[in-house]
mmCIF file as gemmi writes it, N, C-alpha and C atoms, coordinates in Angstrom:
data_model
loop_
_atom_site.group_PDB
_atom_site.id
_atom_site.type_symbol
_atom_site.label_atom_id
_atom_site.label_alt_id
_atom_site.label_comp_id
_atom_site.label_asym_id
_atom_site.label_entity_id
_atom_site.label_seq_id
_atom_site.pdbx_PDB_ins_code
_atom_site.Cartn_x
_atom_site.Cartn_y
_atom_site.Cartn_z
_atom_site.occupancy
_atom_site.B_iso_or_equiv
_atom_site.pdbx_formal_charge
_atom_site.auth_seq_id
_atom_site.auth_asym_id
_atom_site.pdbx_PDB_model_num
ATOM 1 N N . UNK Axp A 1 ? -2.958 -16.147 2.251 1 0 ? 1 A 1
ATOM 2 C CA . UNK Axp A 1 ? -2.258 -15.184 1.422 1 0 ? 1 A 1
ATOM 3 C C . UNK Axp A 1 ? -3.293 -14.232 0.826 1 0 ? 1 A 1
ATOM 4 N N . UNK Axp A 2 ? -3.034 -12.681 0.903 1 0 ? 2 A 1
ATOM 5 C CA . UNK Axp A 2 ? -3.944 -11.867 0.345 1 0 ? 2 A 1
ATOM 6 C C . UNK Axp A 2 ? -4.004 -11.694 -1.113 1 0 ? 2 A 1
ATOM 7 N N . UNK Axp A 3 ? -4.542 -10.829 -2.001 1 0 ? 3 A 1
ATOM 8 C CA . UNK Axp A 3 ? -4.589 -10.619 -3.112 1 0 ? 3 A 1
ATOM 9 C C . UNK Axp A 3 ? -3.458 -9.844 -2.99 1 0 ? 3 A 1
ATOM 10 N N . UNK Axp A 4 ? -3.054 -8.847 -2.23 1 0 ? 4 A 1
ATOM 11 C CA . UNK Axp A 4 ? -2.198 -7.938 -2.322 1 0 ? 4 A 1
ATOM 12 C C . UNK Axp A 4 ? -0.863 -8.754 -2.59 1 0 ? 4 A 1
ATOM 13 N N . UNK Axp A 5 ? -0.42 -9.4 -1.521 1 0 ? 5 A 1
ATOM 14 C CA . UNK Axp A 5 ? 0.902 -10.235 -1.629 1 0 ? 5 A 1
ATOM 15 C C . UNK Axp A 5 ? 0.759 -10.857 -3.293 1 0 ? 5 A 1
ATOM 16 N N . UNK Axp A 6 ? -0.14 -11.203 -3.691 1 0 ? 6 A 1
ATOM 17 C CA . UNK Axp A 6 ? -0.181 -12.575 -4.836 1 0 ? 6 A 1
ATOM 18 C C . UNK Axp A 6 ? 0.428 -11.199 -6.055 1 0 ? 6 A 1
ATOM 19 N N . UNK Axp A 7 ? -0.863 -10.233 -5.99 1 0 ? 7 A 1
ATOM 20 C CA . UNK Axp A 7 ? -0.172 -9.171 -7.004 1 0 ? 7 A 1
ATOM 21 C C . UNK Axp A 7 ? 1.08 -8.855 -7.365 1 0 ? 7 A 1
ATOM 22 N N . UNK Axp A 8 ? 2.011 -8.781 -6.111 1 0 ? 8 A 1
ATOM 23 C CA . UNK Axp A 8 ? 3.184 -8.261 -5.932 1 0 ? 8 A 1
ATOM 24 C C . UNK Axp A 8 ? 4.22 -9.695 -6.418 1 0 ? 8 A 1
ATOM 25 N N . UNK Axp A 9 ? 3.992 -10.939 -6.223 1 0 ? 9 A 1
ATOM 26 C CA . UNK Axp A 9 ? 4.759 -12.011 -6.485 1 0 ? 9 A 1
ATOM 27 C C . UNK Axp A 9 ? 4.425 -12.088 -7.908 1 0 ? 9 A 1
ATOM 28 N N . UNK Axp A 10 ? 2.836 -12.528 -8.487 1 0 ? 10 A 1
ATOM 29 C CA . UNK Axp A 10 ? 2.994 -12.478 -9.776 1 0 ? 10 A 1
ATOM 30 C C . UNK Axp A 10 ? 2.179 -11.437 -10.641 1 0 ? 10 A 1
ATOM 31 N N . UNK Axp A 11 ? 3.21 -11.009 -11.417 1 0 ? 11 A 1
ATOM 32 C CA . UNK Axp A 11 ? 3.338 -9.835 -12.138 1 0 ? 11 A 1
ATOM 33 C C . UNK Axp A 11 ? 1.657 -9.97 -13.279 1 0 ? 11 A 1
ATOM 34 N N . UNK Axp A 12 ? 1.113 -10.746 -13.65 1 0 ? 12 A 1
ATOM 35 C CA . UNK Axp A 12 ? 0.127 -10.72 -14.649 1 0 ? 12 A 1
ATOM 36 C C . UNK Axp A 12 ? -1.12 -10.646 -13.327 1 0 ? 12 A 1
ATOM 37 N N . UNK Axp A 13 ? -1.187 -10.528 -12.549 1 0 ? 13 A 1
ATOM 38 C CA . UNK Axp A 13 ? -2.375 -10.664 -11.655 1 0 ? 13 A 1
ATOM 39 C C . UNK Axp A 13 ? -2.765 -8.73 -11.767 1 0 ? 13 A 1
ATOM 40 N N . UNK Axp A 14 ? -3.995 -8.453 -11.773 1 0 ? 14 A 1
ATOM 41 C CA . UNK Axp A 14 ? -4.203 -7.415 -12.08 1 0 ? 14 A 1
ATOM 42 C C . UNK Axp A 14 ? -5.347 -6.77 -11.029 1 0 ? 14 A 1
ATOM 43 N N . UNK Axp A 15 ? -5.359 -5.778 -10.436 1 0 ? 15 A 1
ATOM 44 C CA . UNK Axp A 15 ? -6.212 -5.246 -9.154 1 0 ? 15 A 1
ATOM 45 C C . UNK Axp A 15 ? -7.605 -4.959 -10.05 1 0 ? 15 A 1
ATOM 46 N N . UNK Axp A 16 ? -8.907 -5.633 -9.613 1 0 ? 16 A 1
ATOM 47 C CA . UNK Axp A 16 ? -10.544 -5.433 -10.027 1 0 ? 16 A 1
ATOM 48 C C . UNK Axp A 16 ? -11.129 -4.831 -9.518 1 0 ? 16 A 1
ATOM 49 N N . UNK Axp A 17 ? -12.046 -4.377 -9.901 1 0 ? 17 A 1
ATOM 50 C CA . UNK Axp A 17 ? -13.511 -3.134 -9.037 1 0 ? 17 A 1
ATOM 51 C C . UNK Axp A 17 ? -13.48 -3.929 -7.793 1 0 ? 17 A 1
ATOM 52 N N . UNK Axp A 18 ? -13.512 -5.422 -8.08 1 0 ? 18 A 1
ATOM 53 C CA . UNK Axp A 18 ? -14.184 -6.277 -6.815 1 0 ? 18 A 1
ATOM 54 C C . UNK Axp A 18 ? -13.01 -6.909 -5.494 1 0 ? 18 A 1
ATOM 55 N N . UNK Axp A 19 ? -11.936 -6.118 -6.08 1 0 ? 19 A 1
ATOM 56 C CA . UNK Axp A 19 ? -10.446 -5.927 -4.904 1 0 ? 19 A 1
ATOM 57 C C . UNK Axp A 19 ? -10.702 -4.406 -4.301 1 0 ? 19 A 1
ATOM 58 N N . UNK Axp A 20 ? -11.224 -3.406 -4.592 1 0 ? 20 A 1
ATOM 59 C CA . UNK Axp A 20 ? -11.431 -2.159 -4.097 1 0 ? 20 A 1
ATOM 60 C C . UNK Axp A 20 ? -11.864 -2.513 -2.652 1 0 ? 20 A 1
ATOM 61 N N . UNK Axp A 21 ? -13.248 -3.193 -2.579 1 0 ? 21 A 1
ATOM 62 C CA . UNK Axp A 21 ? -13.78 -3.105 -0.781 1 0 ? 21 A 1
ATOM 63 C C . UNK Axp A 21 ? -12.721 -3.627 0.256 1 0 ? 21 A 1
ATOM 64 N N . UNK Axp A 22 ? -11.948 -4.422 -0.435 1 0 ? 22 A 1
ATOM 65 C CA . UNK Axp A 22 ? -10.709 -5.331 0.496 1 0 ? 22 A 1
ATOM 66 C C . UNK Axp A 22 ? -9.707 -4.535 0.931 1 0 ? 22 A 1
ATOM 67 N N . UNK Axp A 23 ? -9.284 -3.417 -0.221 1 0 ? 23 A 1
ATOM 68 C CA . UNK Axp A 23 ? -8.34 -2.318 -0.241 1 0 ? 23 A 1
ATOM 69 C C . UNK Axp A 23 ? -8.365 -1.146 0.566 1 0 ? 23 A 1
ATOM 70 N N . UNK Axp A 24 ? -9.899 -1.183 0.741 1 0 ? 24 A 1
ATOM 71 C CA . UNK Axp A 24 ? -10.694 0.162 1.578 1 0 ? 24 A 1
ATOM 72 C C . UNK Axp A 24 ? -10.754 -0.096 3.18 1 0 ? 24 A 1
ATOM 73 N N . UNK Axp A 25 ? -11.412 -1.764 2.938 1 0 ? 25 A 1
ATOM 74 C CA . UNK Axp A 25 ? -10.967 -2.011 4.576 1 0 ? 25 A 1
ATOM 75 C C . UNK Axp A 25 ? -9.939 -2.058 5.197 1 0 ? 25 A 1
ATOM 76 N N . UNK Axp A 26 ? -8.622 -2.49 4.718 1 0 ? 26 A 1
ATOM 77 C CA . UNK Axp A 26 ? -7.329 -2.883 4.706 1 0 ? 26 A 1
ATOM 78 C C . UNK Axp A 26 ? -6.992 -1.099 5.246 1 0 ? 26 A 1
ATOM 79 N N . UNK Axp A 27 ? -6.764 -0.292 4.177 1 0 ? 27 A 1
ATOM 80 C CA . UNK Axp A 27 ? -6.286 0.906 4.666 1 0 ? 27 A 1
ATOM 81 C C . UNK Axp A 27 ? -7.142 1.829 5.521 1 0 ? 27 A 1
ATOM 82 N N . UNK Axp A 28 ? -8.248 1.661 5.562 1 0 ? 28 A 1
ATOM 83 C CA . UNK Axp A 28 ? -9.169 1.989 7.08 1 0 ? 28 A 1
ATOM 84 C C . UNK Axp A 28 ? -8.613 1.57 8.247 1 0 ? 28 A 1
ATOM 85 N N . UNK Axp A 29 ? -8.845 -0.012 8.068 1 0 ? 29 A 1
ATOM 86 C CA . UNK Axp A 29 ? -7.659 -0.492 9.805 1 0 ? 29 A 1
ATOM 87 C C . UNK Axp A 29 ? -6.632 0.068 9.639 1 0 ? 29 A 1
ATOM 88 N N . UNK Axp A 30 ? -5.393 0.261 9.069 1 0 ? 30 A 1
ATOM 89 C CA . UNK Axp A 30 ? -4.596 0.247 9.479 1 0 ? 30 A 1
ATOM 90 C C . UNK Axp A 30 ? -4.09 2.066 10.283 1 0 ? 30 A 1
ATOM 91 N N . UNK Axp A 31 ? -4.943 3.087 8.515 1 0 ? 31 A 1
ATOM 92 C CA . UNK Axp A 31 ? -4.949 4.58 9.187 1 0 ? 31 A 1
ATOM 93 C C . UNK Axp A 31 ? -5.945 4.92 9.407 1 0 ? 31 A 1
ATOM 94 N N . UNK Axp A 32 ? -6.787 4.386 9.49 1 0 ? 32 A 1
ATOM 95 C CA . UNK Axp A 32 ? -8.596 5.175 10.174 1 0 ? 32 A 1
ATOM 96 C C . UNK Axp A 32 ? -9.085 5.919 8.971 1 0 ? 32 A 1
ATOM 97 N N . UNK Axp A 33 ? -10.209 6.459 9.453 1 0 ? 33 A 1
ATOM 98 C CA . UNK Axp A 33 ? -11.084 6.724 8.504 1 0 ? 33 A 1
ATOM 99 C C . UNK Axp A 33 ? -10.936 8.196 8.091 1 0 ? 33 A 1
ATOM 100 N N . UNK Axp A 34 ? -9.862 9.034 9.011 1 0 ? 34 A 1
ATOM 101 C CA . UNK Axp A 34 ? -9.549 10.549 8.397 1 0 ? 34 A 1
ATOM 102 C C . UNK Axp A 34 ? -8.796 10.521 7.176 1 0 ? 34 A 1
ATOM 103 N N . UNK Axp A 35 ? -7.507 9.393 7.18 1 0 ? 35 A 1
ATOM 104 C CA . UNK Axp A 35 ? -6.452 9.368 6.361 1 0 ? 35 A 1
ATOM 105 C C . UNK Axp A 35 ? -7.25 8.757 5.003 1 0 ? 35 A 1
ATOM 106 N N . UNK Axp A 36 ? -8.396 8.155 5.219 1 0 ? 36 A 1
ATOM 107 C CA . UNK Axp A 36 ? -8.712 7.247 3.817 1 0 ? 36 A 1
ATOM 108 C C . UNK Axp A 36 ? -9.71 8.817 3.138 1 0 ? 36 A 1
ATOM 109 N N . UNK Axp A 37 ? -10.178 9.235 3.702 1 0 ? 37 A 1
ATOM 110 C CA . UNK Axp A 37 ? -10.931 10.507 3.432 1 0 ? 37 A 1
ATOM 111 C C . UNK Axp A 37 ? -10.145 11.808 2.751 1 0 ? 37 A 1
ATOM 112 N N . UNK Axp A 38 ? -8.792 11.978 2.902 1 0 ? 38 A 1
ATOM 113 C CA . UNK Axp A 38 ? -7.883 12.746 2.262 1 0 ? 38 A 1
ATOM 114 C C . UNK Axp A 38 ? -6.841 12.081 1.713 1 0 ? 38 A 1
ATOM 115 N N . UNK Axp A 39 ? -6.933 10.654 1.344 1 0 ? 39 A 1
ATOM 116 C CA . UNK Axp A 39 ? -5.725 10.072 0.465 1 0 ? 39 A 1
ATOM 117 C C . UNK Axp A 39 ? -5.991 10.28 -1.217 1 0 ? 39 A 1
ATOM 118 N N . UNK Axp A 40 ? -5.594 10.839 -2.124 1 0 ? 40 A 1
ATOM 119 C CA . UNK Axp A 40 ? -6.075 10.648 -3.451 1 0 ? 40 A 1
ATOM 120 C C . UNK Axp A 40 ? -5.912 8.871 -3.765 1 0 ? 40 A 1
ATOM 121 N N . UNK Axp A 41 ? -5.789 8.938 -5.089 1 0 ? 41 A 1
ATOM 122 C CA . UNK Axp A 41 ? -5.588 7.985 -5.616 1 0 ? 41 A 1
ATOM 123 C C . UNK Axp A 41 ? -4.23 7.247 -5.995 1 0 ? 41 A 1
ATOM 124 N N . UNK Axp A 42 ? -3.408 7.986 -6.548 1 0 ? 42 A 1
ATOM 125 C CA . UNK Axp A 42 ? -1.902 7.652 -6.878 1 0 ? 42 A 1
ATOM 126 C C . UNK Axp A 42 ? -1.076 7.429 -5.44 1 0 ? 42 A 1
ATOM 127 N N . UNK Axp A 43 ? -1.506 8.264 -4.45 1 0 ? 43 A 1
ATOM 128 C CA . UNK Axp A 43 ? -0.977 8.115 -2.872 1 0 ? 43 A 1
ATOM 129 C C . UNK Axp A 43 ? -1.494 6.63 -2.315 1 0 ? 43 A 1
ATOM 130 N N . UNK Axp A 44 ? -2.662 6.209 -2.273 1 0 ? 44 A 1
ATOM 131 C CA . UNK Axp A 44 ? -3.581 4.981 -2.388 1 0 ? 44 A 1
ATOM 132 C C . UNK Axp A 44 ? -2.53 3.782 -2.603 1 0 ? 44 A 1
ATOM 133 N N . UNK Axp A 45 ? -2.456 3.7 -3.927 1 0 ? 45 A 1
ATOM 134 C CA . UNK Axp A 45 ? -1.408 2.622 -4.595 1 0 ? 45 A 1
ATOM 135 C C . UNK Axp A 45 ? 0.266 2.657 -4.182 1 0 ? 45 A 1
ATOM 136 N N . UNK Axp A 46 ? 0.618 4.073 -3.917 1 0 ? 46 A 1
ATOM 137 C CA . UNK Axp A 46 ? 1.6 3.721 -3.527 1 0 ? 46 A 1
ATOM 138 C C . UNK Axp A 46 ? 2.252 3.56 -1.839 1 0 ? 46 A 1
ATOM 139 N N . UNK Axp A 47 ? 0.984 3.581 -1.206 1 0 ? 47 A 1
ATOM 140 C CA . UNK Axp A 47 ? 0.723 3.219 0.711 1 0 ? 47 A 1
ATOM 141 C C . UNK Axp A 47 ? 0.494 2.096 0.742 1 0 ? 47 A 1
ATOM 142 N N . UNK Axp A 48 ? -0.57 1.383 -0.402 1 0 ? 48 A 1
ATOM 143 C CA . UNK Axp A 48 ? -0.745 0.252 -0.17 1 0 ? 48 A 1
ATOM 144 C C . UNK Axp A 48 ? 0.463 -1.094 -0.066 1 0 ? 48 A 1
ATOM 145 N N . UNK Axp A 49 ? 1.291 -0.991 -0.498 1 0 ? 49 A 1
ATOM 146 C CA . UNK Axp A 49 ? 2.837 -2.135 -0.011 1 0 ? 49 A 1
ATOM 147 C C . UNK Axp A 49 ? 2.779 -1.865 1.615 1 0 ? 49 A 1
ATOM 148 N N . UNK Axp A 50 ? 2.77 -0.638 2.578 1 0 ? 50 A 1
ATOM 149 C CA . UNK Axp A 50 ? 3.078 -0.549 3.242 1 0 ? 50 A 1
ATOM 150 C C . UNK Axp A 50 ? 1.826 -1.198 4.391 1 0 ? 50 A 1
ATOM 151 N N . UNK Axp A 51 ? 0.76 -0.759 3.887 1 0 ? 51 A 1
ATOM 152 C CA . UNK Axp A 51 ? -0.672 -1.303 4.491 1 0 ? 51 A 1
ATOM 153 C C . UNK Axp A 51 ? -0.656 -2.613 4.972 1 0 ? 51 A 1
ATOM 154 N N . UNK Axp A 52 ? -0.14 -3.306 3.507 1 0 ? 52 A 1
ATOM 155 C CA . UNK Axp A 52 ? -0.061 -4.782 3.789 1 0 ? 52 A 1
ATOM 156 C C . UNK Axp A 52 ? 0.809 -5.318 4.75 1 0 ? 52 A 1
ATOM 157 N N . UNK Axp A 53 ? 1.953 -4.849 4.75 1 0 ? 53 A 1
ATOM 158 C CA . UNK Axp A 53 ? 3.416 -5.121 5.289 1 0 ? 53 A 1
ATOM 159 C C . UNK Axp A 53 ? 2.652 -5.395 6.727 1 0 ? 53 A 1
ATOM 160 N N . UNK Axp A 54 ? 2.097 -3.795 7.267 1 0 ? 54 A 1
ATOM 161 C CA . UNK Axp A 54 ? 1.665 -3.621 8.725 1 0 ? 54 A 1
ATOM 162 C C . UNK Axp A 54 ? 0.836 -4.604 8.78 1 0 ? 54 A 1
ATOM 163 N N . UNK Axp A 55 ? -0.084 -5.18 8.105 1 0 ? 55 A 1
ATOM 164 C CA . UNK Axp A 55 ? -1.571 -5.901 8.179 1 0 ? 55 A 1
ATOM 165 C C . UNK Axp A 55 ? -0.573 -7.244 8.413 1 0 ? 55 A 1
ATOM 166 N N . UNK Axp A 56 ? 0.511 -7.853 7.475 1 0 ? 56 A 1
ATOM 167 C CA . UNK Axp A 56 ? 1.56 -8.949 8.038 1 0 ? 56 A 1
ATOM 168 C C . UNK Axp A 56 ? 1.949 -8.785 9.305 1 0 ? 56 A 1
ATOM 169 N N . UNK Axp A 57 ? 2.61 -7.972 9.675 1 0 ? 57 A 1
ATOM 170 C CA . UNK Axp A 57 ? 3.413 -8.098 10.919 1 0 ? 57 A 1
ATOM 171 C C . UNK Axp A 57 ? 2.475 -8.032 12.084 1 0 ? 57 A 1
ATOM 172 N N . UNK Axp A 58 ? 1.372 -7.516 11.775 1 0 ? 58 A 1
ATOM 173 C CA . UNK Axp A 58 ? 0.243 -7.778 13.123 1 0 ? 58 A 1
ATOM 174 C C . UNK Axp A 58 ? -0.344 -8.829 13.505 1 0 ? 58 A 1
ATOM 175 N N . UNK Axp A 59 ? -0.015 -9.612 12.33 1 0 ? 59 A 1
ATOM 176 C CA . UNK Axp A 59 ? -0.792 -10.985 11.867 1 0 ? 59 A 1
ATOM 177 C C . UNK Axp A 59 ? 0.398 -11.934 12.916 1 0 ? 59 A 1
ATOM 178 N N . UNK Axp A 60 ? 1.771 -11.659 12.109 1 0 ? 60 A 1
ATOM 179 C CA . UNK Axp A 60 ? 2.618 -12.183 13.057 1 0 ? 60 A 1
ATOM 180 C C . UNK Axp A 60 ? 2.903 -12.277 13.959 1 0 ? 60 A 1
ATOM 181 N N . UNK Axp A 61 ? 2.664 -11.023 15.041 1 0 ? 61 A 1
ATOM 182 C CA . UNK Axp A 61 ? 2.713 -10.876 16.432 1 0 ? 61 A 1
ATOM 183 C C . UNK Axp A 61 ? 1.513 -11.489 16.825 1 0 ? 61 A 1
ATOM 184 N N . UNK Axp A 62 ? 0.205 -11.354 16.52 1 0 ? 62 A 1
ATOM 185 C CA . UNK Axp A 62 ? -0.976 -12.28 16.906 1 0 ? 62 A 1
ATOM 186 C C . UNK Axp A 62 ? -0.631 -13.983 16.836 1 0 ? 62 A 1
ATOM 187 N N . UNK Axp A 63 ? -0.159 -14.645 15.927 1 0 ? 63 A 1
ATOM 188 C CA . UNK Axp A 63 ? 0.092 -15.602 16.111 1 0 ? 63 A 1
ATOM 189 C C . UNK Axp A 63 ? 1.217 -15.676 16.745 1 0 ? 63 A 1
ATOM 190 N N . UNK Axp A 64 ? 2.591 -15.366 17.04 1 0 ? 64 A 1
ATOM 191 C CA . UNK Axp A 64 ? 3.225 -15.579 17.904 1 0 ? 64 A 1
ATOM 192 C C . UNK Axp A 64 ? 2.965 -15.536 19.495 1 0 ? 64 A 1
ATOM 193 N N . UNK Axp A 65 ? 2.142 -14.641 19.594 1 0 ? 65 A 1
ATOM 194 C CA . UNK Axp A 65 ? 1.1 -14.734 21.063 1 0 ? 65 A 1
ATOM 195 C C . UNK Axp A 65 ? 0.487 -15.997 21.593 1 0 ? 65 A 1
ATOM 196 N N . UNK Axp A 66 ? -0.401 -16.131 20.158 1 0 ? 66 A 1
ATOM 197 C CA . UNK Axp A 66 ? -0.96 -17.652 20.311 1 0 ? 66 A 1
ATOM 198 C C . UNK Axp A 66 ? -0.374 -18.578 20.475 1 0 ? 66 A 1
ATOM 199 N N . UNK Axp A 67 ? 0.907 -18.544 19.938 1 0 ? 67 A 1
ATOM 200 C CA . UNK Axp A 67 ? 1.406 -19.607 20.264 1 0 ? 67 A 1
ATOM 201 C C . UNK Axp A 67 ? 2.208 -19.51 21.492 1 0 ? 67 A 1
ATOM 202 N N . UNK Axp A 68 ? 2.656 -18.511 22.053 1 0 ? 68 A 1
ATOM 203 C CA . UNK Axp A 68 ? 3.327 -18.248 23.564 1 0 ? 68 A 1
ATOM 204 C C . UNK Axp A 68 ? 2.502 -18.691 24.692 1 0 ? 68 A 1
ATOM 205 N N . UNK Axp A 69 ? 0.995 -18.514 24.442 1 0 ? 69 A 1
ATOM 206 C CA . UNK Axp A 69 ? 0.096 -19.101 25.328 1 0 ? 69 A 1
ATOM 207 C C . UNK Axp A 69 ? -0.284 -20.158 25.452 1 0 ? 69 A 1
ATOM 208 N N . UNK Axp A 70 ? 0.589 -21.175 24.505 1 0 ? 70 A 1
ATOM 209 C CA . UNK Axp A 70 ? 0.376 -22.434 24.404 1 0 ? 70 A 1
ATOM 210 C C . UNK Axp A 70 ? -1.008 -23.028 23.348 1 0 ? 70 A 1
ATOM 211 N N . UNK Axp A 71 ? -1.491 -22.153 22.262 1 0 ? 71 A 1
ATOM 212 C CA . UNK Axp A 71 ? -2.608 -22.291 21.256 1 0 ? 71 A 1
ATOM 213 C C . UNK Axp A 71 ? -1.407 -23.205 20.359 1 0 ? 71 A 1
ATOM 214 N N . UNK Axp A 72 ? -2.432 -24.604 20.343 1 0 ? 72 A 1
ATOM 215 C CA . UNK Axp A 72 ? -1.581 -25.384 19.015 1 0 ? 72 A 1
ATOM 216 C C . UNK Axp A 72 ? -1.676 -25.37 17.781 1 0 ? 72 A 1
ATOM 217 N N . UNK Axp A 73 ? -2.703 -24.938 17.291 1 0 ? 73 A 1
ATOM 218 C CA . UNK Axp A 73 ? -2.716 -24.54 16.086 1 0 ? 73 A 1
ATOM 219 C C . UNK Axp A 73 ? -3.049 -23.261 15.903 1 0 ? 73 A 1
ATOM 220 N N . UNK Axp A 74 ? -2.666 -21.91 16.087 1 0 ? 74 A 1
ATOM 221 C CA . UNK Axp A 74 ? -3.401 -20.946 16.397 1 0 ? 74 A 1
ATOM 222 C C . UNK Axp A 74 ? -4.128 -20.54 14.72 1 0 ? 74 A 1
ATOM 223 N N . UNK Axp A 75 ? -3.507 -20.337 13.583 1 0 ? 75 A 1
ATOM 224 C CA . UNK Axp A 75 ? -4.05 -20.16 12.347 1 0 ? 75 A 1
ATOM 225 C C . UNK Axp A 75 ? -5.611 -20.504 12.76 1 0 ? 75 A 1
């Protein structure tokens, strides 16, 4: 489970200087390095739900693979 998800479930968890590099890589993979170069800040926070979402469902199709190929524990 990421920091991102935990934020979003519980409400007192609060984003740190030292969640920024996680945030930067996160929205790099997902839009490359033009979109992180012209995103402000308020745009940032409110892409990021969606960042994660994609960063889940890729996660999901990767392990559903693994496991189509017969990987028994793929995690």
């Amino acid at each position: 489970m990421s920091i991102f998800s935990d934020a979003r479930q519980n409400k007192g968890k609060v984003l740190t200087e030292k969640d920024v590099p996680m945030i930067r890589h996160e929205c790099i993979k997902v839009y490359g390095w033009d979109w992180w170069n012209t995103v402000g800040l308020g745009e940032l926070f409110e892409q990021l739900p969606l960042v994660m979402e994609d960063k889940n469902k890729k996660e999901s199709l990767r392990l559903c693979s693994l496991k189509f190929y017969g990987v028994k524990n793929p995690e």
